[in-house]
C-alpha positions as CSV (number, residue, x, y, z in Angstrom):
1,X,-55.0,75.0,-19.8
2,X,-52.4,74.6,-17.1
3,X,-51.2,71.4,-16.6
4,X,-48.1,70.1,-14.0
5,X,-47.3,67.3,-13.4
6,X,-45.5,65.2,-11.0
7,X,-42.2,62.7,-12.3
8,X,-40.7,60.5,-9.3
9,X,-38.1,58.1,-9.7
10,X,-38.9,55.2,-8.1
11,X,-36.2,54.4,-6.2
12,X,-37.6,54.4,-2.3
13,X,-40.2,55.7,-0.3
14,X,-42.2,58.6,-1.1
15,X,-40.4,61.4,1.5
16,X,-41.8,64.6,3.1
17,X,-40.3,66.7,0.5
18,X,-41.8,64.9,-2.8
19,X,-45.1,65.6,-0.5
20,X,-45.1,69.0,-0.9
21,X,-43.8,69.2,-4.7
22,X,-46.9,67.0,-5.4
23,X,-48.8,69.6,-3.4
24,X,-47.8,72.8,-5.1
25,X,-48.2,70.8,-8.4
26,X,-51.9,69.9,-7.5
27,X,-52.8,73.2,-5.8
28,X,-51.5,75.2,-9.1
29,X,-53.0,73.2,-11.5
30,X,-56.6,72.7,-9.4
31,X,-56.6,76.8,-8.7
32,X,-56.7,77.2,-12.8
33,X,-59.2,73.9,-12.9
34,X,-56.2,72.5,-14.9
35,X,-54.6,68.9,-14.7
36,X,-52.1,67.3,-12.9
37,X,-50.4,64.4,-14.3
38,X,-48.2,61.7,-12.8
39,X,-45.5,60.3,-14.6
40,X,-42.4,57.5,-13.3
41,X,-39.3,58.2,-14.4
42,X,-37.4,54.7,-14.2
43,X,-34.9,54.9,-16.8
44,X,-32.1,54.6,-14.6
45,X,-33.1,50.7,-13.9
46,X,-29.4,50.6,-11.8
47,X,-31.8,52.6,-8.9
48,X,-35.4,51.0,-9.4
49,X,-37.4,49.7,-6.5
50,X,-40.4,47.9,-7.4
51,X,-42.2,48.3,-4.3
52,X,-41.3,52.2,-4.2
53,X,-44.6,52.5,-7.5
54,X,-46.8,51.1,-5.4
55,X,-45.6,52.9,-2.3
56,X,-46.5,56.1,-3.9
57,X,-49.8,55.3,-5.7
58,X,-50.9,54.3,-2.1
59,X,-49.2,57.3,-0.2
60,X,-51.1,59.8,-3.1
61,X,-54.4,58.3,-2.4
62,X,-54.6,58.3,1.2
63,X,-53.5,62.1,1.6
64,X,-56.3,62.6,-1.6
65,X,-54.1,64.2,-4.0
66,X,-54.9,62.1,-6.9
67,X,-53.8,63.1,-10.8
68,X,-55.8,63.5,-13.1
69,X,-54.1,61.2,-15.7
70,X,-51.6,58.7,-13.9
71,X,-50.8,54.7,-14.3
72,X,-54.2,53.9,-12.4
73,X,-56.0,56.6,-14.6
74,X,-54.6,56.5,-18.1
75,X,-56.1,59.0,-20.4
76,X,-54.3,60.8,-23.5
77,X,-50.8,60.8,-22.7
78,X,-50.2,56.9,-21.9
79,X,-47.9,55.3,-20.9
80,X,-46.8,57.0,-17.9
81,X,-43.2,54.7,-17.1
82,X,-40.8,56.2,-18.9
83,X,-39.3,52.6,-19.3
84,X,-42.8,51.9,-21.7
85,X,-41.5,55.2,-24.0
86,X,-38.3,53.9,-25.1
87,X,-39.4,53.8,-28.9
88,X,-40.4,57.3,-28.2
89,X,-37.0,58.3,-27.1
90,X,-35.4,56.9,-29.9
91,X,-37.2,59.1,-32.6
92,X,-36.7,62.1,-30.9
93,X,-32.4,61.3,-30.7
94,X,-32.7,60.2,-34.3
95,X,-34.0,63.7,-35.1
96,X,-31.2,65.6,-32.8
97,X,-28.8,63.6,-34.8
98,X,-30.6,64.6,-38.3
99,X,-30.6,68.3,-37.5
100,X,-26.6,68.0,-36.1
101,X,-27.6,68.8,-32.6
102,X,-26.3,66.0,-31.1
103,X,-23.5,63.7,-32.0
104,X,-22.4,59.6,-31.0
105,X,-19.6,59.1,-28.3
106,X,-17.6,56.9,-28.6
107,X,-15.3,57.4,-25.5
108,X,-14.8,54.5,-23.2
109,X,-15.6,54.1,-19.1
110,X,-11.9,54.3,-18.8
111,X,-10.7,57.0,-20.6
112,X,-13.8,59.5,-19.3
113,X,-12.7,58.4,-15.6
114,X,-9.3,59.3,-16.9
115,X,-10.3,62.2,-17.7
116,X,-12.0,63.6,-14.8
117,X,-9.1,62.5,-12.7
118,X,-6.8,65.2,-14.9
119,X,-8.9,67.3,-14.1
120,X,-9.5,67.0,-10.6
121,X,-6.3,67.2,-9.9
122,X,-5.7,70.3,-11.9
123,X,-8.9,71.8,-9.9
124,X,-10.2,72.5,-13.2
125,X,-14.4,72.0,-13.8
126,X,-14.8,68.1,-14.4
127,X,-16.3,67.9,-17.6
128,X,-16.2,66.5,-21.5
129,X,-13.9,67.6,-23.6
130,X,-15.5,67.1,-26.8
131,X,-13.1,64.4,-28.1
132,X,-16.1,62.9,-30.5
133,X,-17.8,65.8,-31.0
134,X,-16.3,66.6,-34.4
135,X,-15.5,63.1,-35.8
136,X,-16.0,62.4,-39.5
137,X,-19.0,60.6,-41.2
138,X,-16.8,57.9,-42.0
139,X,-15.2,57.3,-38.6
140,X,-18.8,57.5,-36.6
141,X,-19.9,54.7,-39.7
142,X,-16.6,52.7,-38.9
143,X,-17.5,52.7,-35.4
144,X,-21.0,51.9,-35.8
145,X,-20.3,48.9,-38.3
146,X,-17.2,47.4,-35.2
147,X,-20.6,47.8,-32.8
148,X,-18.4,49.9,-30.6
149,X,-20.5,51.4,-27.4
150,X,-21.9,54.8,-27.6
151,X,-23.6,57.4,-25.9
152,X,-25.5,60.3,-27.2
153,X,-24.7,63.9,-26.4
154,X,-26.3,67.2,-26.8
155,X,-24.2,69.4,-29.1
156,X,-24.0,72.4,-26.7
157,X,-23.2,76.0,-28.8
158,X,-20.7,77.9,-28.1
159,X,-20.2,81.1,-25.7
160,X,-23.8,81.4,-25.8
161,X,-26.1,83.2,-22.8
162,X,-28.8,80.8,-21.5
163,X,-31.9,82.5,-20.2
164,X,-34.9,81.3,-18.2
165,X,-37.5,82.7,-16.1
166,X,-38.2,81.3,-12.5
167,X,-41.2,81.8,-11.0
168,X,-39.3,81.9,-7.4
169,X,-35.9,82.2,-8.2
170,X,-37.0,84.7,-11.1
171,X,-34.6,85.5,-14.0
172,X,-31.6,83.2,-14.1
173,X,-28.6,83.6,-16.8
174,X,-25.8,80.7,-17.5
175,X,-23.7,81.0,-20.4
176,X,-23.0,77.7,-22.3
177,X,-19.2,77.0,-21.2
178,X,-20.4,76.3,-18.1
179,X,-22.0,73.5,-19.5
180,X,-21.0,69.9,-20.6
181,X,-22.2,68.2,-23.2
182,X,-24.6,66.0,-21.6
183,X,-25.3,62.8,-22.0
184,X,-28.5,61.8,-23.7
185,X,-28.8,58.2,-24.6
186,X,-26.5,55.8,-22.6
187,X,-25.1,53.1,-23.7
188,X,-27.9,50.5,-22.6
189,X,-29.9,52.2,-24.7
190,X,-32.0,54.1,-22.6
191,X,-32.6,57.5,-22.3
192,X,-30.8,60.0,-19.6
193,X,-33.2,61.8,-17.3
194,X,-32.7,65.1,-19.2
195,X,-33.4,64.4,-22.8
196,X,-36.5,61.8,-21.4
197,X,-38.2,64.5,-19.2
198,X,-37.7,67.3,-21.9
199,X,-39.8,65.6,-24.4
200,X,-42.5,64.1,-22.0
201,X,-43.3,67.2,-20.5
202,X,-43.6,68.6,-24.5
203,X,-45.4,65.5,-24.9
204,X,-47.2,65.8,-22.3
205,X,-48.5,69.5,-22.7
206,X,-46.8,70.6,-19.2
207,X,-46.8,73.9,-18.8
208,X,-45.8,74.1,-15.5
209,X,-42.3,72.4,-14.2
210,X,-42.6,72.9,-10.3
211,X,-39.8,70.7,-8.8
212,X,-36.9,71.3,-5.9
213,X,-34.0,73.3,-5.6
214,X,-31.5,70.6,-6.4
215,X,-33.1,70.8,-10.1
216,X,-31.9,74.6,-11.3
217,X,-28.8,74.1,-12.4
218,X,-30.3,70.9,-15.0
219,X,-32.5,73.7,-16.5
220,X,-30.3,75.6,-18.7
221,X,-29.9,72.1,-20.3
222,X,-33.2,71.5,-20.7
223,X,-33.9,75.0,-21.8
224,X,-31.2,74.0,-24.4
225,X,-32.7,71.0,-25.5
226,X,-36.1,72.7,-26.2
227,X,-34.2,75.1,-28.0
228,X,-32.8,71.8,-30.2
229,X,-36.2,70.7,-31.1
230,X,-37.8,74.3,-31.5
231,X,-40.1,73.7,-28.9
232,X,-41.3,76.4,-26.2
233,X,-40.3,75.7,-22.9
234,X,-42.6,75.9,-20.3
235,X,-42.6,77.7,-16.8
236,X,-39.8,76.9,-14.4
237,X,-40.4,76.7,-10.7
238,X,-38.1,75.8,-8.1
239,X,-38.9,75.2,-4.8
240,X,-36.9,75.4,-1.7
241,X,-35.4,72.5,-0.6
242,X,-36.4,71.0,3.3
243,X,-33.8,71.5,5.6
244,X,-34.0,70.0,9.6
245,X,-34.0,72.0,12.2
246,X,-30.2,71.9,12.5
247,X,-30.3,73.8,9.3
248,X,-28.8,70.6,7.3
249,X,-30.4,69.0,4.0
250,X,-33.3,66.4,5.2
251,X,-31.5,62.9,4.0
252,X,-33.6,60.9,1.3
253,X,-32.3,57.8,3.1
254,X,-34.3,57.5,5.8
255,X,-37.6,56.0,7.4
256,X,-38.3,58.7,9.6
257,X,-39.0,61.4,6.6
258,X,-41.1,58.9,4.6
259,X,-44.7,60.4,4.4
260,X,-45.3,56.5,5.2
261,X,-43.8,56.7,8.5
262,X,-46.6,59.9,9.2
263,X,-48.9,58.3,8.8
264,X,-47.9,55.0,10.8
265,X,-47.4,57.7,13.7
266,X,-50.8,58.8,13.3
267,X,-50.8,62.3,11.5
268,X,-54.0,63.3,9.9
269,X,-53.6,63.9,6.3
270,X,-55.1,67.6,6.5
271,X,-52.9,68.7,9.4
272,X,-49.8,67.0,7.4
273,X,-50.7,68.9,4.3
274,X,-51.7,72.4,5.8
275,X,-48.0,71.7,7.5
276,X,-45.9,71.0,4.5
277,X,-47.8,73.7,2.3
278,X,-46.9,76.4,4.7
279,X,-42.6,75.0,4.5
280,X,-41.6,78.0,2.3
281,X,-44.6,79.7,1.2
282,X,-46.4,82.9,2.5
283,X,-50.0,83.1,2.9
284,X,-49.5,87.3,3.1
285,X,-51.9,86.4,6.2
286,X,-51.6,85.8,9.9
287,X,-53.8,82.7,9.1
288,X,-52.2,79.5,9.9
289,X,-54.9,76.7,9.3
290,X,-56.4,76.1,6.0
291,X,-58.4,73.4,4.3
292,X,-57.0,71.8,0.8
293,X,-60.1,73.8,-0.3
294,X,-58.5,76.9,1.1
295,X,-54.9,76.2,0.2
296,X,-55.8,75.9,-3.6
297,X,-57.9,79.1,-3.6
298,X,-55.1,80.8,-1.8
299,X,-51.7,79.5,-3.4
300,X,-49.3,81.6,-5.0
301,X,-46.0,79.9,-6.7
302,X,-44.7,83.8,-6.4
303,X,-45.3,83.6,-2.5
304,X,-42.6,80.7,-2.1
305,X,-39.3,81.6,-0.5
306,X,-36.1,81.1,-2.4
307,X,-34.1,79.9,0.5
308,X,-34.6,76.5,2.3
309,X,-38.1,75.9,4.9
310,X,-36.9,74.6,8.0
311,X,-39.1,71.0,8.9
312,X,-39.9,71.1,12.6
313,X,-41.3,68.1,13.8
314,X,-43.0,70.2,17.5
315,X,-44.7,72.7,14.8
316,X,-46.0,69.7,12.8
317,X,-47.1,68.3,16.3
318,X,-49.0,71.7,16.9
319,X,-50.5,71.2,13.4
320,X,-51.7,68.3,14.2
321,X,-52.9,68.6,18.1
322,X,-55.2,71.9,16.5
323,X,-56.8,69.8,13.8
324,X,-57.1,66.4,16.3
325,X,-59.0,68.9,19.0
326,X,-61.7,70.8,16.4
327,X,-62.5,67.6,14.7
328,X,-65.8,65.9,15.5
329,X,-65.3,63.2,17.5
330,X,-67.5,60.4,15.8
331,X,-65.6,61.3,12.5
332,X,-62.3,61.1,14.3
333,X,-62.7,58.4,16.1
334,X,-63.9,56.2,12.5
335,X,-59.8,57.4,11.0
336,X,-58.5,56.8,14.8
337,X,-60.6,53.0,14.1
338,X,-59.0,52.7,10.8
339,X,-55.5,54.0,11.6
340,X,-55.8,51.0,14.4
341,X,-56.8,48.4,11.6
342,X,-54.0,48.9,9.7
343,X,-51.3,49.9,12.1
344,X,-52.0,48.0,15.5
345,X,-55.0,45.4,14.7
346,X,-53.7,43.3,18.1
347,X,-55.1,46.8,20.1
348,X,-58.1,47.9,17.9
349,X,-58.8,43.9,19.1
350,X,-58.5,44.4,22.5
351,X,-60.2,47.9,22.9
352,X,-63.2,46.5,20.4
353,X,-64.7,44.2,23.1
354,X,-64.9,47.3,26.1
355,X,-67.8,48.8,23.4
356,X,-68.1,51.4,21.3
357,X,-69.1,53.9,23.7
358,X,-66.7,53.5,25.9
359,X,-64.0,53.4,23.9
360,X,-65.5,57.2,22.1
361,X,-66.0,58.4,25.6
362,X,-62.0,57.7,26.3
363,X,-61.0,58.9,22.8
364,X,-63.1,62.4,23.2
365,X,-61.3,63.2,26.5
366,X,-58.0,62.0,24.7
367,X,-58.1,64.0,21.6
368,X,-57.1,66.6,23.3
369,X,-54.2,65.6,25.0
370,X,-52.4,63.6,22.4
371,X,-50.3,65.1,19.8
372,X,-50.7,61.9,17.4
373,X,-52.9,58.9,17.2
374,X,-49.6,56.6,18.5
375,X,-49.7,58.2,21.4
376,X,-53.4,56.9,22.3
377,X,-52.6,53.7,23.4
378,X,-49.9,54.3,26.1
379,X,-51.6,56.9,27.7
380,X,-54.5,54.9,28.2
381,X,-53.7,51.1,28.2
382,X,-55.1,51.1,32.2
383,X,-58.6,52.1,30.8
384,X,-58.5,48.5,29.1
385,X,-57.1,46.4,31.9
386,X,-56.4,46.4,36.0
387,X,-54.1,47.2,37.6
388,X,-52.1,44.7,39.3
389,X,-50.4,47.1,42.0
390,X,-51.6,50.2,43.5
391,X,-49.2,53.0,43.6
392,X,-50.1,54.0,46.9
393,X,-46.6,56.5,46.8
394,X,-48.1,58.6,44.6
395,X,-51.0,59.9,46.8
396,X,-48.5,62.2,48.1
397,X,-47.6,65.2,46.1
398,X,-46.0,68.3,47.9
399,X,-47.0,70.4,45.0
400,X,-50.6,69.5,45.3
401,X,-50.4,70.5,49.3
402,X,-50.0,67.2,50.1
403,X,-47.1,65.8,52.5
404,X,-48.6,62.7,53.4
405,X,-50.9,59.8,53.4
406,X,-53.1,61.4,55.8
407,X,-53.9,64.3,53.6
408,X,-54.2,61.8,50.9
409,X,-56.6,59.7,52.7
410,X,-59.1,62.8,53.8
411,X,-59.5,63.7,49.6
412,X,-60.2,60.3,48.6
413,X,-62.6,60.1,51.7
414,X,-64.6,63.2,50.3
415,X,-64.2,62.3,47.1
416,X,-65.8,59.2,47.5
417,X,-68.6,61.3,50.0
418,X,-69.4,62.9,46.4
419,X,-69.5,60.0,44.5
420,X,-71.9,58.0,46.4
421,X,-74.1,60.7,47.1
422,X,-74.6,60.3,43.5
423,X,-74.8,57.0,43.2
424,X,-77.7,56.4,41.7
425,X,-77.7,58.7,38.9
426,X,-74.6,59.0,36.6
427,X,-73.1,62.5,35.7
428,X,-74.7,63.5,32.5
429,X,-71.9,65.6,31.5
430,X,-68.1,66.5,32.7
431,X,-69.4,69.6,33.5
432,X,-72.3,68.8,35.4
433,X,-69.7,66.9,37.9
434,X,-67.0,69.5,37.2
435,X,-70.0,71.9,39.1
436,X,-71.0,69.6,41.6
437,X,-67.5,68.6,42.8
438,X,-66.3,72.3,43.2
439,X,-69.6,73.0,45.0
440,X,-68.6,69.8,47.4
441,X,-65.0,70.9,47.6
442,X,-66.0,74.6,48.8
443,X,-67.7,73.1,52.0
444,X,-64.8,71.9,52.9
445,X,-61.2,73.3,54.1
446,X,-59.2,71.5,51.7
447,X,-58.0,72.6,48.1
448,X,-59.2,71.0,44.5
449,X,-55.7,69.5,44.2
450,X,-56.0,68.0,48.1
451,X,-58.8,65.9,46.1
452,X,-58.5,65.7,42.8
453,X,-54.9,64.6,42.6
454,X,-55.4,61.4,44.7
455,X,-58.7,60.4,43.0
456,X,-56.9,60.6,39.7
457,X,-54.0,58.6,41.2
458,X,-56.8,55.9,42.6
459,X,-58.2,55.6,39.2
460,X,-55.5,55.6,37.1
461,X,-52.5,54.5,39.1
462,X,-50.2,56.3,37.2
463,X,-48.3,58.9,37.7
464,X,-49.7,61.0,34.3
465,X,-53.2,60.7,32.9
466,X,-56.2,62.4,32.0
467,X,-57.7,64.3,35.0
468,X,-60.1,62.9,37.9
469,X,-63.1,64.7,36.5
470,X,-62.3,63.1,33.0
471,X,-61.6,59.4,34.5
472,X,-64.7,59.2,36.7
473,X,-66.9,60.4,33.4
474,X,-65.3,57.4,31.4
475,X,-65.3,54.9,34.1
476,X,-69.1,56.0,35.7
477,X,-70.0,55.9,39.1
478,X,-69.8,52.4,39.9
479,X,-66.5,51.6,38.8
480,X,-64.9,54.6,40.2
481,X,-65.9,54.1,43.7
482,X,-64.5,50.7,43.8
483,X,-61.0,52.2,42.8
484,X,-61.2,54.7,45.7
485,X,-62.5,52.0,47.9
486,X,-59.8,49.6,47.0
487,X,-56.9,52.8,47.5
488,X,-59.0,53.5,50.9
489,X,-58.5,50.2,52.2
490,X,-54.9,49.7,51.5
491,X,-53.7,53.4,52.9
């Protein structure tokens, strides 16, 4: 059975591009009917955020990519924190020392910093130079009994060719000088990220390692240490890291690539995860929109690019303006409610007491024109109160074919004609009044725009809105023709 598996540290919030590895992991693991795990890896406790556990739990459960086996879900392979394992860890170096494979270092902070400096300035590789690598039973039992500090190391062989398959980077060959003799167990005691990960994912039964770029060149180490313990590795994957649009490394640092700050702009989960699939990958189709449904019956880890997926924030904005206009609007408007709750309670307040069906009447003509749910409320914060001036100036719009307040005047004046011949009995639909208003607007010798642009101005006052057509449907009959009249009177 395929299983992958997805191993954080937790050391901020969960960003864009741990989205997507927790994607690919899911989609190859759910297209086999396999199991995706998740596992912390919060050894290095210099670098652990509390918070940043509970960050992700949350973040995995709202986009609906849940593991199958995870802290909130334990099944066979508990724990799942890496700091929980530690006993674990300790068996596993005990048998690397047993079978020679590894050996205690007993170098101190100052001489390896020393050592590095040599080399630096001899532009030489900075790396160990096996000073302990060959000491004598006695003097590692002389140095155990004065409780000197130690690390462990991986006893790397010599002039030897390390060789891995990739799934997207595909065969990949390193010979062993290249590498140092990492560090395995530090002197605190607790496990380096290599020698933990190695035996929890052969723990673990992973047989599929699907992680970034940045990983590759920790693999021929890791291929090593499986080779220590005569274990079979499993199936590399690297992905391609995220790069912005001016072609430079998306920082970890920041708020603005948190999937958290997503969602607190208002992207839907599917359009967010259709995006971030499609960053690297090719469907082999001109296809652009698919369901997770679609993605995992679809995926291919040997359709992912090798080099780095640009992350463009106006294509994520298309993504997301496709899915917002094809949703059904009672469905979208119960997220749009719940996306209020959480992110701007003081507005879901003040919208709450207009009703129900006015507020779905606004939001169906709005889904359309927003990008994102956080651009709602400025766009139609003068549906929810009046206006206290009238922006008589804006009547006038050359573009429109119409120089002056005159012109101005004579639209409102037939619009409102229109209006109250229909005052009685409210539009049914936009395009029952889209019909009767061009039928109107034919009798007479003016344009649609002569009209329509100072009625929307008279019910909006503001320069951008929603269309006349759109603002007379939400506000009905009554209320529109007191907002001409009012403009009317003050021409």
């Amino acid at each position: 059975m395929i299983t992958t598996r997805f191993a954080p540290s937790p050391t901020w919030y969960l960003h864009i591009w741990s989205l997507r590895t927790v994607l690919y992991n899911y989609l190859v693991a759910k297209k086999e009917s396999g199991k995706f795990m998740l596992r912390i890896e919060d050894t290095d406790r210099s670098r652990f955020v509390e918070w940043s556990v509970e960050n992700l739990i949350e973040i995995l459960k709202k986009v609906g990519l849940n593991p199958d086996e995870w802290p909130n879900n334990p099944w066979k392979f508990w724990p799942y924190f890496q700091s929980e394992r530690l006993d674990i860890y300790k068996k596993y170096i005990e048998e690397l020392l047993k079978k020679d494979k590894a050996y205690y270092c007993f170098c101190s902070h100052e001489r390896l910093e020393k050592l590095r400096e040599e080399q630096t300035e001899l532009w030489i590789p900075t790396k160990y130079d096996g000073n302990c690598r060959f000491l004598s039973s006695e003097e590692i039992e002389e140095n155990l009994k004065n409780k000197i500090d130690y690390t462990v190391r991986l006893k790397v062989p010599k002039n030897k060719e390390v060789i891995f398959e990739d799934l997207v980077k595909w065969k990949i060959k390193v010979m062993t000088k290249d590498i140092d003799d990492q560090v395995l167990l530090k002197t605190d005691w607790f496990p380096t990220y290599h020698l933990a990960a190695v035996v929890d994912d052969h723990l673990m039964e992973i047989t599929h390692i699907i992680r970034w770029d940045e990983w590759t060149p920790s693999t021929p180490k890791h291929v090593l240490l499986y080779e220590a313990f005569g274990w079979t590795p499993p199936i590399f994957a690297h992905i391609p890291l995220l790069l912005g649009t001016d072609r430079k490394k998306l920082s970890k640092r920041t708020w603005d690539v948190s999937v958290e700050s997503y969602l607190e702009k208002g992207y839907l989960v599917e359009a967010l995860l259709n995006y971030i699939a499609l960053l690297g990958w090719n469907p082999k189709t001109t296809e652009e929109f698919f369901s997770l449904e679609e993605l995992i019956e679809k995926f291919e880890l040997k359709q992912v690019h090798k080099s780095g997926a640009i992350f463009d924030i106006e294509k994520l904005n298309f993504f997301n303006s496709h899915y917002l206009k094809k949703s059904d609007t009672e469905e979208l408007y119960k997220k749009f409610s719940d996306y209020l709750k959480k992110y701007d309670l003081e507005f879901f307040n003040k919208i709450e007491k207009f009703g129900e069906i006015y507020n779905k009447k606004i939001f169906h003509e709005m889904k359309t024109k927003i990008k994102k749910f956080d651009e709602y409320k400025e766009n139609t914060n003068f549906l929810y109160e009046e206006e206290s001036e009238l922006k008589i100036d804006l009547l006038v719009n050359p573009k429109m074919k119409i120089p002056d307040l005159e012109i101005a005047k004579k639209g409102l004046e037939i619009s409102l004609e229109i209006l109250k011949n229909r005052e009685n009995k409210d539009f049914e639909s936009i395009w029952e009044m889209k019909d009767v208003f061009i039928e109107e607007i034919k009798k007479t010798e003016m344009k649609n725009g002569q009209i329509l642009w100072p009625t929307r101005v008279a019910l909006s006052s503001k320069q951008f809105s929603i269309w006349a057509l759109e603002l007379i449907f939400i506000l009905w009959l009554k209320k529109s023709i007191e907002k001409i009249e009012k403009y009317l009177k003050n021409i």
